[in-house]
C-alpha positions as CSV (number, residue, x, y, z in Angstrom):
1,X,-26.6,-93.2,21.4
2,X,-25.6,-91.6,24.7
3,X,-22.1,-90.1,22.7
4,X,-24.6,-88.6,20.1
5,X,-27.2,-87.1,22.1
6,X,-24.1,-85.5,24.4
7,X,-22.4,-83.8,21.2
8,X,-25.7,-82.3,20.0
9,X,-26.0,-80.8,23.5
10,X,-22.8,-79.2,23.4
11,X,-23.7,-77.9,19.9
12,X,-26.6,-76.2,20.8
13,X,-24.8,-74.6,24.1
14,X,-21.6,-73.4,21.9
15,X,-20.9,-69.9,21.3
16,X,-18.0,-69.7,20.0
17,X,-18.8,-68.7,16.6
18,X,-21.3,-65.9,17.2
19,X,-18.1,-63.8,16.5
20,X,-18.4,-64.3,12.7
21,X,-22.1,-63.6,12.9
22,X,-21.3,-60.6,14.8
23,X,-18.4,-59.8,12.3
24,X,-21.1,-60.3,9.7
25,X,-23.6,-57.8,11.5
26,X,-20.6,-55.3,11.7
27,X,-18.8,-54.8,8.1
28,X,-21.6,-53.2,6.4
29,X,-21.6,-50.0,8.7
30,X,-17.7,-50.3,9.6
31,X,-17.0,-49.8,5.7
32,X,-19.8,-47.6,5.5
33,X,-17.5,-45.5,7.9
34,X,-14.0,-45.9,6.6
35,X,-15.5,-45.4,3.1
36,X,-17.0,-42.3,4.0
37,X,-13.9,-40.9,5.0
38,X,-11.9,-41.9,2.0
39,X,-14.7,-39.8,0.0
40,X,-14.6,-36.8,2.5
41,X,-10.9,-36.1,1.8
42,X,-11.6,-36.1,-2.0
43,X,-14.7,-33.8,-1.9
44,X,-12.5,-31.6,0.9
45,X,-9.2,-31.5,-1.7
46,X,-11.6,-30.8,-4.3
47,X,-12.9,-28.2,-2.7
48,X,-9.6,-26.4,-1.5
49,X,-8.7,-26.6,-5.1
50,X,-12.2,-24.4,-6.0
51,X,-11.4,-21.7,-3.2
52,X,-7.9,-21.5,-4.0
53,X,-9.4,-21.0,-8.2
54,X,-12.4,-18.5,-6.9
55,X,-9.6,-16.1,-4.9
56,X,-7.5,-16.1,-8.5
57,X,-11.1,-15.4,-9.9
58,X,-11.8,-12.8,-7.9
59,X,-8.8,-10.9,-7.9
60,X,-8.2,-11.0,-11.6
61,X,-11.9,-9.5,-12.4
62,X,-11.6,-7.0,-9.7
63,X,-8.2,-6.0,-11.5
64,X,-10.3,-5.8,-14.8
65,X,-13.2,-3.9,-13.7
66,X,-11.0,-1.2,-11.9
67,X,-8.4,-1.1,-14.8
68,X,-11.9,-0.1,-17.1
69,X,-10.5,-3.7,-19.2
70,X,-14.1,-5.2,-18.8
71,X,-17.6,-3.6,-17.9
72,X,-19.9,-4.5,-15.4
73,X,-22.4,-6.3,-17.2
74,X,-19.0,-8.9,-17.9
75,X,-18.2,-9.9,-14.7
76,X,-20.3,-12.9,-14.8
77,X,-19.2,-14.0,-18.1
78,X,-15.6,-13.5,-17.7
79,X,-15.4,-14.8,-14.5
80,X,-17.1,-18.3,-15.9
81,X,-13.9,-17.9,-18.5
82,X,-10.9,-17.8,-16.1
83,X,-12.5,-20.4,-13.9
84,X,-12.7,-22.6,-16.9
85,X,-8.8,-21.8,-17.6
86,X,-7.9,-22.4,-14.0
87,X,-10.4,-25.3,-12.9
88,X,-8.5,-28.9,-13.3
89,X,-10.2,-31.1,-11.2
90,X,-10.9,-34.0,-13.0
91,X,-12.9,-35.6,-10.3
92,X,-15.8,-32.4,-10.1
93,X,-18.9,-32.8,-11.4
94,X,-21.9,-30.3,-12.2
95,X,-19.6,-27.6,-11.9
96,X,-21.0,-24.0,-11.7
97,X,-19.9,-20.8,-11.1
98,X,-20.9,-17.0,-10.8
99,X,-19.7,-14.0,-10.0
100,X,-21.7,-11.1,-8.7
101,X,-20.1,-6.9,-8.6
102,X,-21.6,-4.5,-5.8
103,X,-20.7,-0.7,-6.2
104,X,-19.1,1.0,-3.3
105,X,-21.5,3.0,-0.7
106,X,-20.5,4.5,2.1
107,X,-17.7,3.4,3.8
108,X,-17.8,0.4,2.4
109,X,-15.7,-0.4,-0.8
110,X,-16.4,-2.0,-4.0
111,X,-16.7,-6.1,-4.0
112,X,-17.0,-8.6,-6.7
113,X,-18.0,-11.8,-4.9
114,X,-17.4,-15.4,-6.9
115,X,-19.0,-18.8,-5.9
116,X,-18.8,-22.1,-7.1
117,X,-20.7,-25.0,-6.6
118,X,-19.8,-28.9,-7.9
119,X,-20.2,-32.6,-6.3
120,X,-17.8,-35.9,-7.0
121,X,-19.2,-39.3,-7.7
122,X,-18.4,-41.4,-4.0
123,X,-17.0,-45.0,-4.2
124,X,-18.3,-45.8,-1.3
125,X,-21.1,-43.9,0.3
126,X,-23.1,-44.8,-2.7
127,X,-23.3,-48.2,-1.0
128,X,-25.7,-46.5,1.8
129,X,-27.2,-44.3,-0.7
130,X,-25.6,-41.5,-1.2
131,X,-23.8,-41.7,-4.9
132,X,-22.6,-37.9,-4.7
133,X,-21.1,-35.5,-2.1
134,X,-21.8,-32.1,-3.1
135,X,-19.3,-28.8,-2.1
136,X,-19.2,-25.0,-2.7
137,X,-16.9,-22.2,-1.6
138,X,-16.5,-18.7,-2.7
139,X,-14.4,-16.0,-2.7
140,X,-14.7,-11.7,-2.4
141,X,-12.5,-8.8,-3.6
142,X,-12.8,-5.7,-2.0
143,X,-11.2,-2.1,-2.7
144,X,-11.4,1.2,-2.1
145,X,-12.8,0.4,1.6
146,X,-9.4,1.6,2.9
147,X,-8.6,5.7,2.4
148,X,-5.2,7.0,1.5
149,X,-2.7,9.3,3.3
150,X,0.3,9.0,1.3
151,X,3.2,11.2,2.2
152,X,5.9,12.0,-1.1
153,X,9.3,12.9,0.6
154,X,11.8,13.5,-2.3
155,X,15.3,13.9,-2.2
156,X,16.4,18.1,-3.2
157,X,19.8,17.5,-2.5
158,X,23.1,18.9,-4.8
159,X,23.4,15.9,-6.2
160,X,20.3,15.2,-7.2
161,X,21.4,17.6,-10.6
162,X,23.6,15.0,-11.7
163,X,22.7,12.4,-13.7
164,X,19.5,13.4,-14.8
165,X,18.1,12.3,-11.7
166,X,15.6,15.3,-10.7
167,X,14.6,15.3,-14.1
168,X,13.3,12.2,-14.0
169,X,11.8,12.4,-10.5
170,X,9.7,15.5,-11.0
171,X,7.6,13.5,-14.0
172,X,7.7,10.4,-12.0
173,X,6.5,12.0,-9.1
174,X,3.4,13.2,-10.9
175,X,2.7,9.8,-12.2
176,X,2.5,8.4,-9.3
177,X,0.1,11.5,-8.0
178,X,-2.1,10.9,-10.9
179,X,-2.6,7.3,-10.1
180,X,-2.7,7.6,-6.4
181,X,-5.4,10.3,-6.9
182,X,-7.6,8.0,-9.7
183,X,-8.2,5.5,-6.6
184,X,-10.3,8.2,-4.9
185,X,-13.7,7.7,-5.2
186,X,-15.3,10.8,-3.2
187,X,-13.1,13.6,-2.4
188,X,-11.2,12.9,0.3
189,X,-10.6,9.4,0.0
190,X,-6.9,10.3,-1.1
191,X,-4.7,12.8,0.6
192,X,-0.9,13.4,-0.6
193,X,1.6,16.0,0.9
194,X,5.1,16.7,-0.1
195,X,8.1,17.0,1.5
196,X,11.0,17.8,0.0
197,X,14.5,17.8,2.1
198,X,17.7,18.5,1.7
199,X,20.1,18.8,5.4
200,X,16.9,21.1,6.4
201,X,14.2,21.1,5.3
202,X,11.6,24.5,4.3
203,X,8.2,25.1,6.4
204,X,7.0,27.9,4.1
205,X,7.6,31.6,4.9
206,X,4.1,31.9,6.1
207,X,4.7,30.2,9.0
208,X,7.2,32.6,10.9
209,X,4.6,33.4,13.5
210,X,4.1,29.9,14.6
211,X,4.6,28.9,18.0
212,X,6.3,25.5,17.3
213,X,9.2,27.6,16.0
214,X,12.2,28.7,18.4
215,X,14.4,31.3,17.2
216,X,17.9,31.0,19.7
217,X,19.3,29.0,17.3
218,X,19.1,31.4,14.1
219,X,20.9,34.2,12.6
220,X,20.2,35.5,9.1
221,X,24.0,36.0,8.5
222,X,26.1,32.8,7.4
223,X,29.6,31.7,7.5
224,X,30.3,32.8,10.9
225,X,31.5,29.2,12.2
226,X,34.4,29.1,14.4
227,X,35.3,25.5,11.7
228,X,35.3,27.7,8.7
229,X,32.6,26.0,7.2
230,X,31.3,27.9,3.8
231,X,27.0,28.6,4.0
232,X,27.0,26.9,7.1
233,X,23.9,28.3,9.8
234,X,24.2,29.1,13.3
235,X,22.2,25.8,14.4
236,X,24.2,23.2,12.6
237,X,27.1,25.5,13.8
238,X,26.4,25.5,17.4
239,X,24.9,21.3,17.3
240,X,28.0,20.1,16.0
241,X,29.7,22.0,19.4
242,X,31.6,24.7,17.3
243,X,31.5,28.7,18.2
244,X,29.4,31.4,16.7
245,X,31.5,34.1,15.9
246,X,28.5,36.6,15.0
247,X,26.6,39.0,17.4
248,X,22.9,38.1,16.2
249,X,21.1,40.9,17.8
250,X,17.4,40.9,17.0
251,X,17.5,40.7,13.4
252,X,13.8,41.0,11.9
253,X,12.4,37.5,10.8
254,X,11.1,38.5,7.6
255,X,14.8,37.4,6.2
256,X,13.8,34.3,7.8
257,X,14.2,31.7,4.8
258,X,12.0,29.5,6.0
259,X,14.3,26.7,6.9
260,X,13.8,24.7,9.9
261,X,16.6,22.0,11.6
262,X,16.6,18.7,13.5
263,X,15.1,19.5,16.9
264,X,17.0,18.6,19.8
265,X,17.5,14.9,20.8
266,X,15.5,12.9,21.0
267,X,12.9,15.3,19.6
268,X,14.6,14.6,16.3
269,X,13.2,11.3,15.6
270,X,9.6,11.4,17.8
271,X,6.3,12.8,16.8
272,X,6.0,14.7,20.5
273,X,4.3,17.5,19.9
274,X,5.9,20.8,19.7
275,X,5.4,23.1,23.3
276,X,8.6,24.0,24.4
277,X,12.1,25.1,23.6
278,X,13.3,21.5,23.5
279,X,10.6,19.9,21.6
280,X,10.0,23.4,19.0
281,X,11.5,23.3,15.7
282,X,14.4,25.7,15.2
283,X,14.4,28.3,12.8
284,X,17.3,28.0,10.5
285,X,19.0,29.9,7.9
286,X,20.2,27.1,5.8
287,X,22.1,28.4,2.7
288,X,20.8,25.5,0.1
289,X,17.0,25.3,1.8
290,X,15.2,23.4,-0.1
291,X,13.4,26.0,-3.3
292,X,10.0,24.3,-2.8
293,X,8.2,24.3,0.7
294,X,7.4,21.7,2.4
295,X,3.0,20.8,1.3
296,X,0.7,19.5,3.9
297,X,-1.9,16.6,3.3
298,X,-4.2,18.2,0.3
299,X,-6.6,16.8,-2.4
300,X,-5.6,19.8,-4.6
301,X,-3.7,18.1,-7.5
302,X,-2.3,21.0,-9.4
303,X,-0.7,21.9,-5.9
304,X,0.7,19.2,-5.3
305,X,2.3,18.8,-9.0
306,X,2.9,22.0,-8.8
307,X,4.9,21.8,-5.8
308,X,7.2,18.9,-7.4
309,X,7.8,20.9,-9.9
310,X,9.0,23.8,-7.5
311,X,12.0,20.8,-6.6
312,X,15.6,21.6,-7.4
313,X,18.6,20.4,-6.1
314,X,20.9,22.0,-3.7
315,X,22.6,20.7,-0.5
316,X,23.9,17.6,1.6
317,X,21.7,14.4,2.8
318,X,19.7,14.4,5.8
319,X,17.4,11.4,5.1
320,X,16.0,11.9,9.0
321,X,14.6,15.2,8.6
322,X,12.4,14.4,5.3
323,X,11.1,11.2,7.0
324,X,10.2,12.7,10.0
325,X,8.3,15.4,8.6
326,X,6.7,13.5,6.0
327,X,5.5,11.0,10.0
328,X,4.4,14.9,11.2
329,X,2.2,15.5,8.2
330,X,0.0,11.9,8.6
331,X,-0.9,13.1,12.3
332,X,-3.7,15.0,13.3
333,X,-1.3,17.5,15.8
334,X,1.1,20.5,15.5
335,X,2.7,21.1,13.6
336,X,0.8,20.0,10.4
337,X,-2.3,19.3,11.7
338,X,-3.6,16.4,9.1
339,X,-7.2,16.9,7.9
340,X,-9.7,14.9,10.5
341,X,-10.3,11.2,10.1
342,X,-13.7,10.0,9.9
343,X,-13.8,7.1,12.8
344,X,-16.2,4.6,10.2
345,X,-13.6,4.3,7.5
346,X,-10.2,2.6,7.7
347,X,-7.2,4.4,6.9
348,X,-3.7,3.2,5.4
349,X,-0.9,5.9,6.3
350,X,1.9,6.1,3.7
351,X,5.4,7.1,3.6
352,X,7.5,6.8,0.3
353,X,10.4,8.0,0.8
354,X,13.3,9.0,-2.7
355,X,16.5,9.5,-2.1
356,X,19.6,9.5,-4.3
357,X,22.9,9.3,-1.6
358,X,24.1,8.7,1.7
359,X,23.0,10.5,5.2
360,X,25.9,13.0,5.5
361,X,24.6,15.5,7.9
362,X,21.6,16.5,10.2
363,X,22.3,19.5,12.7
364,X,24.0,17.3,15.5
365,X,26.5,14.9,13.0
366,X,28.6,15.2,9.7
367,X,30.3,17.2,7.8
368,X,27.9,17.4,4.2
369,X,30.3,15.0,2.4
370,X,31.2,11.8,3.8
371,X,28.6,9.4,5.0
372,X,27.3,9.7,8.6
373,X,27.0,6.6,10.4
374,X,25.6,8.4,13.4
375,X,22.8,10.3,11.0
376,X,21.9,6.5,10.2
377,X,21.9,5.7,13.4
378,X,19.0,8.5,14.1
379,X,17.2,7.5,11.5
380,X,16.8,4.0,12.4
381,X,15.3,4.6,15.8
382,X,13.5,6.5,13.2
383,X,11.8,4.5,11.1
384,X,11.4,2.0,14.1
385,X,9.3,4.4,15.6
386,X,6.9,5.1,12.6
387,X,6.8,1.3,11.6
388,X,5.3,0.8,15.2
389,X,2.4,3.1,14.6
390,X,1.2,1.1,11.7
391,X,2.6,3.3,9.0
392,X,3.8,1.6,5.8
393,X,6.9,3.2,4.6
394,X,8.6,2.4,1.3
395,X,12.2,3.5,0.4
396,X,14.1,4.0,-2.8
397,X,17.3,4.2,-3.4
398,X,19.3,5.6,-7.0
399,X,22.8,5.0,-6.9
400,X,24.2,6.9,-10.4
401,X,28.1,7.4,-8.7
402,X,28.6,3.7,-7.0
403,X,28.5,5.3,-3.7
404,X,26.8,1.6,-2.5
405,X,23.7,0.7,-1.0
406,X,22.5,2.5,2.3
407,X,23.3,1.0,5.6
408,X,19.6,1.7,7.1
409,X,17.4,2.6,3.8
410,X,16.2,-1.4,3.2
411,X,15.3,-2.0,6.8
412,X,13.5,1.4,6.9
413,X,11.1,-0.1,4.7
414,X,8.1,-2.0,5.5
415,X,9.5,-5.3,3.7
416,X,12.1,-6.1,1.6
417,X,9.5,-6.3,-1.3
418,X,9.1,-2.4,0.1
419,X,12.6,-1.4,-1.0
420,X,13.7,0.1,-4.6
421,X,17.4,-0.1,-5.3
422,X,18.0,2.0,-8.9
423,X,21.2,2.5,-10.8
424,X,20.0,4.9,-13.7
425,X,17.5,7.7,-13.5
426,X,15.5,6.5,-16.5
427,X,14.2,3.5,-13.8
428,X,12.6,5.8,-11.2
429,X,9.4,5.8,-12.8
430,X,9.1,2.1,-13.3
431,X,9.8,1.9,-9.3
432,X,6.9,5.0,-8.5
433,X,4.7,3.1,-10.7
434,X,5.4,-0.2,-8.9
435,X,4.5,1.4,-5.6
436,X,1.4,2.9,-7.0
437,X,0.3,-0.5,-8.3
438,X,1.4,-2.0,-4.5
439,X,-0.2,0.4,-2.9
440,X,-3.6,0.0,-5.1
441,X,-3.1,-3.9,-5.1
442,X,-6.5,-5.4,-4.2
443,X,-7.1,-7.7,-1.1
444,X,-8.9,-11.0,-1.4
445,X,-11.4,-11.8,1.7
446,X,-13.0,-14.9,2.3
């Protein structure tokens, strides 16, 4: 009796399984918890899957509307259709979608804006109540909020008459003006200027009073190099260190050509402005300057058309001179003095630059036939420079003769998706149309 009565004591005083009560007490809201995060990572890859579907959306109806291939009272409709197509998610339920177009005012662009809404069944936090986790996301596409200052500097060298080359520029050229232009919405909203460029390059007649000009370095009379160079001008005479053999006197500058050279280094490849002797532009009579001047930043169409058509070819390859003059004409300073920017709008400052050979000569290097490897090597401080004030430059390239790619022309560019290598004349319009598109391409904003 005195054994029994002992183990019931012990009994009642043992705690050694309050662990499976407690274990008991615990499970519910333990799987509660590891359940709930099994069903958040399928509603949150579910959900990635809709965002990543509403951008494609987005960007595909924004295309549409601004191509004129749908109207807006479609947006909603056909957006509901490519979701459908692109939508796989086996595990979404109660899906919806809808798409919503605001015009442009002001200085802010178009937008199309997409949403979509769904929910998954959970496996587990039904068990607390909760049988579905719903999720949205959506996606806008905005354009035209960005302006355009697009600079055209085309090759006008000799060779440029070969191959049917400038033939095919002068309409490609104007394609791309006319679809450049179509992306303004208020005038002003697209800007183009034209340089064309040979070794010099021409600043228009008109401008022979300016004071960024100096005049030591220019004679009217040619072929008075102490090399014996045929057409070549006093300041490509004197930069590459040979003599002058010609008394200049004070010749009046109405024979001036128009012609301007590198400026001295490293004024060649900066955007200082012009207020001295070493920083102006030299006047230049350059015996194959370039027939068509060089246009500044306009919104007059039929100028600037009419300007490319001006083009033809003549001349050796200085690459350095067109780039940086096409950098001058995006900036608000002497000498081209860009049209004001209006501080509430953003701006995207452009550069494309066509060439069809190899640098040969600039006023310092060369001799107008074989490559230069130090004209390259101005060039490349160059385009390092304009890249670091935000500029996007895009380069092309036609090689008719096999001369090879350029040395500097593919890093020049923004990107290698930026750079156009061609082989036949007939594909320059393809590659202008190709930077119109890039250049128009539509950004997706969350």
């Amino acid at each position: 009796m005195r054994s029994f009565s002992g183990l019931m004591n012990r009994f009642r005083k043992d705690q050694r399984g309050n662990i499976m009560v407690i274990f008991g007490i615990m499970i519910i809201p333990f799987l509660s918890f590891m359940g709930a995060a099994i069903d958040y990572s399928r509603v949150t890859r579910a959900k990635a899957t809709m965002q990543s579907v509403l951008d494609s959306v987005a960007l595909m109806l924004s295309k549409d509307l601004s191509s004129g291939l749908i109207t807006t009272s479609q947006v909603n409709t056909k957006a509901q259709t490519y979701f459908n197509s692109l939508y796989t998610d086996n595990e979404a339920r109660s899906v919806t979608v809808s798409a919503v177009y605001t015009a442009a005012s002001g200085s802010t662009g178009s937008t199309i804006q997409v949403s979509g809404g769904a929910n998954i069944q959970t496996d587990f936090m039904q068990i607390v109540g909760f049988p579905t986790m719903a999720f949205s996301a959506s996606s806008t596409a905005t354009w035209g909020a960005n302006l355009l200052r697009v600079a055209l500097v085309l090759d006008n060298t000799g060779s440029m008459a070969q191959s049917g080359k400038m033939a095919a520029l002068q309409p490609a050229a104007k394609n791309l003006v006319t679809q450049l232009s179509a992306l303004a919405q208020n005038p002003g909203d697209v800007y183009i200027s034209v340089i064309p460029f040979e070794i010099d390059v021409n600043v228009n007649k008109t401008n022979v009073n300016a004071t960024w000009l100096r005049w030591d370095l220019w004679d009217p009379s040619a072929n008075h190099c102490s090399n014996g160079w045929s057409g070549i001008a006093m300041a490509e005479c004197k930069g590459h260190n040979y003599t002058w053999n010609h008394t200049v006197g004070t010749p009046a500058k109405s024979l001036w050509n128009g012609c301007v050279s590198d400026r001295d280094q490293s004024y060649d490849v900066s955007s200082t402005v012009p207020s001295s002797q070493a920083t102006n532009f030299p006047a230049n009579q350059e015996s194959n300057c370039p027939a068509a001047a060089i246009l500044p930043l306009t919104t007059n169409w039929t100028t600037v058309n009419s300007t490319i058509d001006a083009m033809s070819p003549a001349g050796g390859t200085n690459q350095t001179i067109g780039l940086l003059w096409g950098w001058l004409s995006l900036l608000q300073q002497s000498p081209m003095s860009a049209p004001s920017e209006n501080a509430n709008y953003q701006y995207q400052h452009i550069i494309i630059l066509f060439t069809d050979g190899l640098n040969t000569a600039d006023r310092f290097y060369g001799n107008a036939s074989a490559t230069s490897t130090q004209v390259d090597n101005r060039m490349t401080t160059l385009c390092s420079a304009i890249k670091q004030t935000g500029v996007t430059i895009y380069t092309v390239q036609i090689d008719t003769d096999g001369a090879g790619q350029s040395a500097v022309l593919p890093a020049c560019a923004s990107g290698a998706g930026n750079f156009f290598m061609l082989t036949q004349a007939s594909q320059i319009n393809a590659a202008f149309a190709a930077i119109g598109t890039s250049i128009s391409q539509l950004r997706v904003a969350r």
